[in-house]
C-alpha positions, 0 to 999 in steps of 0.5 A: 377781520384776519380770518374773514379775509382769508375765507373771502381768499379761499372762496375765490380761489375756488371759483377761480380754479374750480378746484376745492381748497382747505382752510386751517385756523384757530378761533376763540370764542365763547368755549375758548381758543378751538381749532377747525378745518374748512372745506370749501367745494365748488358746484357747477352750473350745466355750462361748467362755471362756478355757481355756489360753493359748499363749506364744511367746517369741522371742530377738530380741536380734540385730535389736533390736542392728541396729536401734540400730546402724542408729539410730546411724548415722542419728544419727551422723557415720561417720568421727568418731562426732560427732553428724550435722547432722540430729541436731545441729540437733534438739538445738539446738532443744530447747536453744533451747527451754529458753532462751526460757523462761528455763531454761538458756543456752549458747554456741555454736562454729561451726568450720572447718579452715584449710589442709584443702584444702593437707593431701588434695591433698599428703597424700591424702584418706587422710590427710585423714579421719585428720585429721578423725578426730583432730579429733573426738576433740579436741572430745570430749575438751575437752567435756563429756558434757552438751555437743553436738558435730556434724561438720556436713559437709566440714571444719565442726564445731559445738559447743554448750556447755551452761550457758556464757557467751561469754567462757568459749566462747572460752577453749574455742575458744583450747584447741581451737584449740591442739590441732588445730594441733598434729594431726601426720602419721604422722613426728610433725611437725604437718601444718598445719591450723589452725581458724577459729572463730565464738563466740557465746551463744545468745539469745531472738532466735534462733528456731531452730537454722538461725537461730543457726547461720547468726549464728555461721557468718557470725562464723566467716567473718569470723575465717577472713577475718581469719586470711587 
């Protein structure tokens, strides 16, 4: 009923305006939920008035699958399906946002893989994106949907954790942390790495994501130097 109203709309706009008009919509029908553009064109009687209108529908269901796939990929990290920088960092802004006017908070986790170097030069870089793959799914499953997870490149992940003070991100980064050391080869011994990581909440002070990102990298360093 939803959909015949709004073709019934866009017909009469036509021989309202004289003027063509689009239509977008989603279907589910015997083939399941597909995705069509309409076309509708009017066409004039010798005095100029609207006297028929022509309506072309096409099935554009496999470019509007591509154009998300390609909007996924730009978004997305490819090996761990985590969030890229580009996107974690407009995220984070819109966070910040919420957090200079008082409405929301969150922590932030900087992250970085001990001994990764030590696991592709004996292993193979092979082994090494099966570690990273394993990572990310480590950090989706200790987080929560509304959280932001990213692999911000290399062997560096960041996790923003919605409506989270510091002491409770810690106990988070302890959880992670037990669980990537205990990532194991194929044999099922643990292959050696573990995480250095830089906790901190974010604050009015912290004008954008670039700015909180370098406080808590430099906290992380300080862990990693500290590990050493």
């Amino acid at each position: 009923a939803t959909l015949a109203a709004n073709f019934e709309a866009s017909y009469r706009r036509v021989v309202d305006t004289g003027a063509p008009v689009e239509l977008e919509f989603a279907y589910t029908g015997p083939a399941g939920l597909r995705h069509y553009l309409g076309r509708a064109t009017p066409e004039f009687d010798h005095g100029g008035q609207v006297n028929a209108i022509l309506s072309v529908i096409r099935d554009v269901s496999e470019v509007r699958r591509l154009q998300h796939q390609l909007e996924h990929l730009a978004r997305t990290d490819p090996l761990t399906s985590l969030l890229n920088r580009h996107s974690f960092t407009d995220r984070l802004d819109v966070e910040l946002d919420r957090v200079r006017a008082g409405q929301a908070g969150f922590s932030l986790l900087v992250l970085d893989l001990d001994n990764f170097k030590h696991v592709n030069d004996k292993f193979g870089h092979v082994a090494g994106d099966r570690v990273l793959a394993a990572v990310g799914r480590i950090l989706t499953a200790e987080t929560r949907p509304h959280d932001i997870v990213a692999r911000l490149g290399g062997d560096e992940f960041c996790i923003a954790l919605i409506d989270t003070d510091a002491d409770d991100a810690r106990a988070s980064a302890a959880r992670i942390g037990r669980q990537i050391s205990s990532i194991a080869g194929e044999d099922g011994t643990p292959i050696g790495v573990s995480v250095s990581v830089g906790v901190a909440a974010a604050d009015d002070k912290d004008s954008t994501a670039l700015v909180l990102l370098s406080r808590v990298d430099a906290l992380m360093y300080q862990s990693k130097l500290g590990g050493r």
